[in-house]
C-alpha positions in Angstrom: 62.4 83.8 -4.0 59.7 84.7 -6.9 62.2 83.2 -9.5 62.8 79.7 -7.6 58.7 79.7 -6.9 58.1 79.6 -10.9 60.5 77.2 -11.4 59.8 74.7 -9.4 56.2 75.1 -10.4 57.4 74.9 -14.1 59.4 71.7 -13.3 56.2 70.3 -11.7 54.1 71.4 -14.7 56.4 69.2 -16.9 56.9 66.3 -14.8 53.1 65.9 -14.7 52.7 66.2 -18.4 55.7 63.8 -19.1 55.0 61.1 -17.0 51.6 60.6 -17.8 52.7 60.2 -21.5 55.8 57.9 -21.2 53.3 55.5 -19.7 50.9 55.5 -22.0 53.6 54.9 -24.5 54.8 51.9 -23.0 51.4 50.5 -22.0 49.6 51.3 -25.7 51.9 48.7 -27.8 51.4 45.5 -26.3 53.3 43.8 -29.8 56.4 45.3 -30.1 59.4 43.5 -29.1 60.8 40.1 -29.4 58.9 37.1 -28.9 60.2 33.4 -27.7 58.1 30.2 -28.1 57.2 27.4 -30.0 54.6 25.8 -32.6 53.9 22.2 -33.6 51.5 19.6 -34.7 51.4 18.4 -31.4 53.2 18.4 -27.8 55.8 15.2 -29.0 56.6 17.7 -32.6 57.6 21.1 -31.6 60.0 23.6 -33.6 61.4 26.5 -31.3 61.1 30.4 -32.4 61.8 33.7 -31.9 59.4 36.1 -33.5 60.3 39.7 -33.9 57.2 42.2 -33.8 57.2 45.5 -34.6 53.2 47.4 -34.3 53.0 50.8 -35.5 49.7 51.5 -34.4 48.3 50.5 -37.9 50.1 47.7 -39.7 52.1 44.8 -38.0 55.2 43.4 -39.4 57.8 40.9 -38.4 60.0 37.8 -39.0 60.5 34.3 -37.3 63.8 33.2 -36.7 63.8 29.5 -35.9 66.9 28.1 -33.8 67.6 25.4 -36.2 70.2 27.1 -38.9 69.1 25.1 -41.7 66.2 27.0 -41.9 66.2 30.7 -43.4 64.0 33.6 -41.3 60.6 34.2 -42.6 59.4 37.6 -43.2 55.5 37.7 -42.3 53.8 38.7 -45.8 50.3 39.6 -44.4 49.9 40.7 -40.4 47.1 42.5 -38.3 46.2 42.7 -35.0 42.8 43.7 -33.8 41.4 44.1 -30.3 43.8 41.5 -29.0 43.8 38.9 -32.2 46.6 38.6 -34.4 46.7 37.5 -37.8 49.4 36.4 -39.7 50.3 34.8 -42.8 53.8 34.0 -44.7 55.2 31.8 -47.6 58.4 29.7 -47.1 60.1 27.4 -49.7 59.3 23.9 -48.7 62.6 21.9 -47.7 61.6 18.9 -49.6 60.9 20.7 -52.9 58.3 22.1 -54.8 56.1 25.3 -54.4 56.1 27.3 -51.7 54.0 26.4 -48.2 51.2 29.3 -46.6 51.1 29.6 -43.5 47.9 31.1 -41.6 48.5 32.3 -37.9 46.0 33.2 -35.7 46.1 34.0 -32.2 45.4 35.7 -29.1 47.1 38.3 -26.7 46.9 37.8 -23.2 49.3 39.1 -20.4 52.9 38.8 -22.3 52.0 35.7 -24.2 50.6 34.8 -27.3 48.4 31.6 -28.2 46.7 30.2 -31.1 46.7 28.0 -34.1 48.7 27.8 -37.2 47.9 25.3 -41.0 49.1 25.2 -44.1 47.0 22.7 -45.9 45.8 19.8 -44.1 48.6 20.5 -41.9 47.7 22.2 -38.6 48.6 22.5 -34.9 49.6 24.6 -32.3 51.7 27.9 -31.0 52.7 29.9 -28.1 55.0 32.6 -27.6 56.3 34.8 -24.3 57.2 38.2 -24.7 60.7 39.0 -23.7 
């Protein structure tokens, strides 16, 4: 009887340290993941994305993949994320020649989705993504 009374407090012991921990694990990397959305100069213009995140706890990395196939996956060159802002930046060879474009991507987190603004240039507009 002894023997089952220290296991089951054991068990107990475990379970309560477990728990606590696989939650805070899922709840402490709000980035991570894949990302679905899309960005344009304006609501008529839109290109549709998947973004896949990965946060660390220090440094943020990722690509896009866009659904059109002509268009090659970008790997984000410069990414942070600070108190719920996201920064990112990447370089893609422009379609209609010459040097390469630099995108700057900033946004905000807020319940599963992600909002902000995005320019290269003159060139500017608008983003949004859901996580999946």
């Amino acid at each position: 009887m002894r023997k089952n009374s220290i296991r089951l407090f054991c068990l107990l012991v475990c379970l309560a340290v477990a728990i606590p921990v696989l939650a805070l694990q899922r709840g402490s990397d709000p980035l991570t993941g894949t990302w679905t959305g899309d960005w344009g100069p304006n609501a008529a213009d839109r290109n549709t994305v998947t973004v896949d995140l990965k946060w660390d706890g220090k440094a943020l990395s990722g690509t896009v993949h866009s659904i059109n196939y002509q268009r090659a996956d970008v790997t984000l060159q410069k990414a942070t994320f600070d108190a719920g802002a996201v920064h990112m930046e990447a370089d893609v060879a422009n379609p209609r020649g010459g040097g390469t474009i630099h995108y700057v991507i900033d946004g905000k987190l807020a319940s599963g989705s992600m909002s902000g603004s995005w320019n290269h240039g003159t060139s500017k507009g608008d983003f949004k993504l859901t996580k999946k």
